[in-house]
N, CA, C and O atoms as CSV, one atom per row, in Angstrom:
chain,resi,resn,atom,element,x,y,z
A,1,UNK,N,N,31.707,-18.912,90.705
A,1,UNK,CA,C,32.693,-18.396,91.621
A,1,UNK,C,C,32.549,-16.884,91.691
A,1,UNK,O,O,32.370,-16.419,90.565
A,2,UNK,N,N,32.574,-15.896,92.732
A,2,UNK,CA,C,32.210,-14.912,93.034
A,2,UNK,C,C,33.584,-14.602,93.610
A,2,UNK,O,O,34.239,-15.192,94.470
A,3,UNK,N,N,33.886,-13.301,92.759
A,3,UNK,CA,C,35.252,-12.689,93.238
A,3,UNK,C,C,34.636,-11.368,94.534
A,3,UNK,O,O,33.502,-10.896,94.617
A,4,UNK,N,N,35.723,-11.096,95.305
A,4,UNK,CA,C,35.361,-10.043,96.224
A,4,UNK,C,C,36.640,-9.183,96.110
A,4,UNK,O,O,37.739,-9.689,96.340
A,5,UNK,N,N,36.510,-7.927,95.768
A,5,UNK,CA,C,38.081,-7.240,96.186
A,5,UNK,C,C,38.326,-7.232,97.029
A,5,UNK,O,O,37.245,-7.355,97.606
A,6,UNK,N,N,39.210,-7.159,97.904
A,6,UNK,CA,C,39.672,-6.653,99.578
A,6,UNK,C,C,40.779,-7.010,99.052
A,6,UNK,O,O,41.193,-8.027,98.495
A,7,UNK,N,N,41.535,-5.174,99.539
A,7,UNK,CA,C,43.173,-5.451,99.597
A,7,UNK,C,C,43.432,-4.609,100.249
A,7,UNK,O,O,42.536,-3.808,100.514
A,8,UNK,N,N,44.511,-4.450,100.693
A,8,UNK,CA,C,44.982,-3.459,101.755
A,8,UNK,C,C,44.846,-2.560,101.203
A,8,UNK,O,O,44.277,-1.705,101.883
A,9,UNK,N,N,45.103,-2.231,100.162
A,9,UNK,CA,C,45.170,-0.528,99.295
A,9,UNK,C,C,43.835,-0.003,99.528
A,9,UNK,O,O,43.794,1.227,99.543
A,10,UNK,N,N,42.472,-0.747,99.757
A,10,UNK,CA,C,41.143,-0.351,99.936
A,10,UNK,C,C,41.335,-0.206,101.353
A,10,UNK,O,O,41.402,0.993,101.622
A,11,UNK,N,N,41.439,-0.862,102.269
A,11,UNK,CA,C,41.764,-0.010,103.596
A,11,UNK,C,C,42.397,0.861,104.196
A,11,UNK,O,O,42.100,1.484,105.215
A,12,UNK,N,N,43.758,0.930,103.213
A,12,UNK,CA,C,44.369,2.609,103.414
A,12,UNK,C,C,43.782,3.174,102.622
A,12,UNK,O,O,43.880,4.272,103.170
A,13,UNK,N,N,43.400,3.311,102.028
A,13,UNK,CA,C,41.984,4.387,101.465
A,13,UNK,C,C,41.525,4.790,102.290
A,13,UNK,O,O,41.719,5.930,102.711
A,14,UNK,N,N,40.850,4.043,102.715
A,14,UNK,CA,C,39.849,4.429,104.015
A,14,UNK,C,C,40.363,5.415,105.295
A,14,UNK,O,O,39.968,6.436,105.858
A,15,UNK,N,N,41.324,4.605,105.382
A,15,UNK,CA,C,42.390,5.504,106.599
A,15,UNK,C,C,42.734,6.656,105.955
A,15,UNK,O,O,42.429,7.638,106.632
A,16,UNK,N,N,43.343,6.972,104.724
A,16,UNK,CA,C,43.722,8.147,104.491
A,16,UNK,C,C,42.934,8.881,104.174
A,16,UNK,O,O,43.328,10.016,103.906
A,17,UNK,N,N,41.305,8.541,104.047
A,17,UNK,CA,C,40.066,9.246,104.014
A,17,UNK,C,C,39.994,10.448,105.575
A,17,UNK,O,O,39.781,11.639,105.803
A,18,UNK,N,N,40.314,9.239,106.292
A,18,UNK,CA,C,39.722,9.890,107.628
A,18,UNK,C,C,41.134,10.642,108.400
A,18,UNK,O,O,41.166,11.322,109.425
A,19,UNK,N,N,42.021,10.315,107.670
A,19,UNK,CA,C,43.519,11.052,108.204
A,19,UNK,C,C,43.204,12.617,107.476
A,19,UNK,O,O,43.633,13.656,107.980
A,20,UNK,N,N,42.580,12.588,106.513
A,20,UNK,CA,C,42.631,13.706,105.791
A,20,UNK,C,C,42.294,15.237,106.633
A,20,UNK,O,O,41.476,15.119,107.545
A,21,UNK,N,N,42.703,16.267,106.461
A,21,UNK,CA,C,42.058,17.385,107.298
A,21,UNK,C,C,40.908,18.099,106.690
A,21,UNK,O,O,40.870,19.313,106.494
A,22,UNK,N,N,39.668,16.965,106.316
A,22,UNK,CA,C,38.504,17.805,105.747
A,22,UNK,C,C,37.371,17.623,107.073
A,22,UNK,O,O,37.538,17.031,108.138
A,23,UNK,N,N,35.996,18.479,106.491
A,23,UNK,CA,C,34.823,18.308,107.379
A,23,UNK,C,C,34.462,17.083,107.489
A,23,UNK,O,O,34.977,16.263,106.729
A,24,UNK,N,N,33.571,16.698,108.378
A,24,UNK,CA,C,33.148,15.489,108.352
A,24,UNK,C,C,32.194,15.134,107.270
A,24,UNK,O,O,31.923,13.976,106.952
A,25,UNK,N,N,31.832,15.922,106.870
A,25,UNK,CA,C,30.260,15.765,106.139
A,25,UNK,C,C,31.105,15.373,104.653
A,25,UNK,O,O,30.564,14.753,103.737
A,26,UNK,N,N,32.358,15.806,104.625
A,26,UNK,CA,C,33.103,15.968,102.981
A,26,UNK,C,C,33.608,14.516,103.613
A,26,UNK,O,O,33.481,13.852,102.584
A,27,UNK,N,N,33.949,13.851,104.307
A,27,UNK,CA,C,34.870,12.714,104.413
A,27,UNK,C,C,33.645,11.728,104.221
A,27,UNK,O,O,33.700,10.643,103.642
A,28,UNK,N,N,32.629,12.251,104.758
A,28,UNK,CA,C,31.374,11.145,104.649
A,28,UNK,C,C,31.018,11.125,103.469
A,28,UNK,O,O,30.511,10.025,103.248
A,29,UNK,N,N,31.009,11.921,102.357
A,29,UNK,CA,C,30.946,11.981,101.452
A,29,UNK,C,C,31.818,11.009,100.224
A,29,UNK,O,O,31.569,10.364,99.206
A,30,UNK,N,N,33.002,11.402,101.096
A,30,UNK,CA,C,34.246,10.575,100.189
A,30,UNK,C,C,33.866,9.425,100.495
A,30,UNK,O,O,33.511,8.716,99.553
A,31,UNK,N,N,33.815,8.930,101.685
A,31,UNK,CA,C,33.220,7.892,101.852
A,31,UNK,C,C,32.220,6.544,101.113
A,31,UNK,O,O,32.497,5.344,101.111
A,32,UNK,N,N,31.311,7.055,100.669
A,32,UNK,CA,C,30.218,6.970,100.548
A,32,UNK,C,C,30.672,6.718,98.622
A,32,UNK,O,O,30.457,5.851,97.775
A,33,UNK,N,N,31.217,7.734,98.669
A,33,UNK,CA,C,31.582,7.630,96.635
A,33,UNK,C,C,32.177,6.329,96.479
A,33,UNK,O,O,31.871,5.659,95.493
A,34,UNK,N,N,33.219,5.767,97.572
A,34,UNK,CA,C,34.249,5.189,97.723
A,34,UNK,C,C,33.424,3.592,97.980
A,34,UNK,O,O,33.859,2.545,97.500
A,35,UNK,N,N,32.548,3.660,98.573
A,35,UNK,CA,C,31.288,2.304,99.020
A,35,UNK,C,C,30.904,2.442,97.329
A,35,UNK,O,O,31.499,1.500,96.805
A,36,UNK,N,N,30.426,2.941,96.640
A,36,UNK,CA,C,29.458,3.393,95.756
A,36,UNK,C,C,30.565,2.795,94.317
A,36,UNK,O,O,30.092,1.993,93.513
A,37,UNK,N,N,31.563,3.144,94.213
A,37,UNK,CA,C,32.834,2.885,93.326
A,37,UNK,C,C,32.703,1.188,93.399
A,37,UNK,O,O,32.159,0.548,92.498
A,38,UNK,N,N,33.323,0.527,94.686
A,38,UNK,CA,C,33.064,-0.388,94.856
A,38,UNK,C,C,32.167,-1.478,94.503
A,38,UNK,O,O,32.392,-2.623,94.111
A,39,UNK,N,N,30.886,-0.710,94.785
A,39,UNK,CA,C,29.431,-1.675,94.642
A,39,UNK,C,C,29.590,-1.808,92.938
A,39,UNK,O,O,29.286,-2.795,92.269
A,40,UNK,N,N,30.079,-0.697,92.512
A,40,UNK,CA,C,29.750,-0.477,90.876
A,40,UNK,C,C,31.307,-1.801,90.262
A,40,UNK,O,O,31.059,-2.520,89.295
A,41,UNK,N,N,32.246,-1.874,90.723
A,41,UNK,CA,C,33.186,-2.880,90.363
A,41,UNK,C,C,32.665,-4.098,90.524
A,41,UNK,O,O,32.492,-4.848,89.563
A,42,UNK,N,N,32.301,-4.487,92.004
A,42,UNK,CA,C,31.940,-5.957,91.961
A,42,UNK,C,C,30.297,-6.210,91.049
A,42,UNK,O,O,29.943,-7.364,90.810
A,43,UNK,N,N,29.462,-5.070,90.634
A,43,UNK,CA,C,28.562,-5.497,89.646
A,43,UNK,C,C,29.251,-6.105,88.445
A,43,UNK,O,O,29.093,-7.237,87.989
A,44,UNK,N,N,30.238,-4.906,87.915
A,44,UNK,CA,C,30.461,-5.113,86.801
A,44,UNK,C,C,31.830,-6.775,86.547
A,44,UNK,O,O,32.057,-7.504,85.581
A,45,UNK,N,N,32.366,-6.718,87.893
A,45,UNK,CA,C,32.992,-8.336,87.684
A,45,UNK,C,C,31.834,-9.549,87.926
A,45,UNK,O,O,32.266,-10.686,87.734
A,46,UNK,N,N,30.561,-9.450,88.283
A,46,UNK,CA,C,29.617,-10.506,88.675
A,46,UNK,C,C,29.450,-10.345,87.162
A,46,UNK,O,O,29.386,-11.437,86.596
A,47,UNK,N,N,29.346,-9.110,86.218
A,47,UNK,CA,C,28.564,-9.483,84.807
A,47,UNK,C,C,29.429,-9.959,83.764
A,47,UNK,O,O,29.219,-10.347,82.615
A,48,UNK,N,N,30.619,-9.804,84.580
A,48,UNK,CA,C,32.148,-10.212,83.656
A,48,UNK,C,C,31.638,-11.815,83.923
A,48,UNK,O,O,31.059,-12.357,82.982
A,49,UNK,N,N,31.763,-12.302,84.712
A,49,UNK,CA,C,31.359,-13.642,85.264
A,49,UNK,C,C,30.286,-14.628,84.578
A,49,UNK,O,O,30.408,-15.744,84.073
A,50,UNK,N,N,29.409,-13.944,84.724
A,50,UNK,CA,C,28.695,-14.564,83.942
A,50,UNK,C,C,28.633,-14.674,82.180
A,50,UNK,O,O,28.503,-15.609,81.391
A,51,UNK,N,N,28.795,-13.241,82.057
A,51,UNK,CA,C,29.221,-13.481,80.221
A,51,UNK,C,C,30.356,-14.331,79.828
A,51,UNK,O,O,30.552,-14.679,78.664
A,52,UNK,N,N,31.422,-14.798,81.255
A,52,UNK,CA,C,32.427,-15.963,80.795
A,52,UNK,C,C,31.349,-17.485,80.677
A,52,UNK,O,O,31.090,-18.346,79.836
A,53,UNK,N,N,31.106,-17.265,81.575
A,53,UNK,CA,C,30.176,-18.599,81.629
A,53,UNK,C,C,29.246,-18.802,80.493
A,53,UNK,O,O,29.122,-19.998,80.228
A,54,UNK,N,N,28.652,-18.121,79.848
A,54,UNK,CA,C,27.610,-18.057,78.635
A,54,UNK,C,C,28.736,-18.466,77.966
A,54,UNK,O,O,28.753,-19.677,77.744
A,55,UNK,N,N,29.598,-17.897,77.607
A,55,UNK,CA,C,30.620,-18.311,76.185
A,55,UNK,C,C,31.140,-19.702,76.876
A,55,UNK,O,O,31.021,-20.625,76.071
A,56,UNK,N,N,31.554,-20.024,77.839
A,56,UNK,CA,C,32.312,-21.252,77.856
A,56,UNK,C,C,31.309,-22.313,77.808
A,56,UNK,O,O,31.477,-23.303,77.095
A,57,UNK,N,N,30.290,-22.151,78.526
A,57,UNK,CA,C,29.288,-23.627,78.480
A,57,UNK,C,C,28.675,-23.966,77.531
A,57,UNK,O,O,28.013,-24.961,77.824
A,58,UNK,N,N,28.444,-23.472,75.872
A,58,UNK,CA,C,28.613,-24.007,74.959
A,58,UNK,C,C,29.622,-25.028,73.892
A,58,UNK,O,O,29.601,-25.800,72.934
A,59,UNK,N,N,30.662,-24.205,75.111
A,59,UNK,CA,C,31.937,-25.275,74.470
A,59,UNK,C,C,31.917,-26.761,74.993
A,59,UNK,O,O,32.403,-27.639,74.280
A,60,UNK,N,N,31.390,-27.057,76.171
A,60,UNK,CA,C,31.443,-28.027,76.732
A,60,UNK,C,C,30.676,-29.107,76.755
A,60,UNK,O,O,30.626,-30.185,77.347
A,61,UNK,N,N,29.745,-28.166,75.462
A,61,UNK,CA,C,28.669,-29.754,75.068
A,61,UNK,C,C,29.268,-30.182,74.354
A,61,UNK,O,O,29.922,-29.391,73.675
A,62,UNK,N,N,29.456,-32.033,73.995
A,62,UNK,CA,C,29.935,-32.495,73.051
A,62,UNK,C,C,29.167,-32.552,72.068
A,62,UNK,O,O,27.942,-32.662,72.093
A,63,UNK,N,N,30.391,-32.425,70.473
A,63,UNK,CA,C,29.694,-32.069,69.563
A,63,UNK,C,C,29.809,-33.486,68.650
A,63,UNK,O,O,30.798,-34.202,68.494
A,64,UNK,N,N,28.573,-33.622,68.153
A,64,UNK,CA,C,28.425,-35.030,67.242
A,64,UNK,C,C,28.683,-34.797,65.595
A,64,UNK,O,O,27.953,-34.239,64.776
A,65,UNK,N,N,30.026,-35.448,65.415
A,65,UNK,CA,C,30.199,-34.898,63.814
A,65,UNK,C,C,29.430,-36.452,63.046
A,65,UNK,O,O,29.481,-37.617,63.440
A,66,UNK,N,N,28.920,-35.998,62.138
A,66,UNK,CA,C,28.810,-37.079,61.177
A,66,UNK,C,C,28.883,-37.354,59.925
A,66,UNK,O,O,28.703,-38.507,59.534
């Protein structure tokens, strides 16, 4: 299962990026950190993801006592 953020708080971001009274080149900038922030969260929840999965699918072999 693959989580995605999207919430409104990330789109008023955005808006209050471009509401802001800076240059363009500084908003493109903010911008860009703001894509970059992002990319770096959903890596690090895809690796959250999978290190759940390594620990749980050992649990789920049955174990043979004897």
């Amino acid at each position: 299962m693959r989580t995605k953020i999207n919430t409104t708080l990330t789109s008023t971001i955005y808006e209050r990026i471009e509401s802001i009274g800076i240059s363009r080149g500084e908003r493109d900038a903010a911008t860009a950190a703001l894509l970059g922030g992002e990319k770096i969260a959903e890596i690090i929840l895809s690796v959250a993801h999978v290190l759940r999965l390594l620990v749980t699918i050992p649990n789920l072999r049955p174990a043979f006592a004897h």
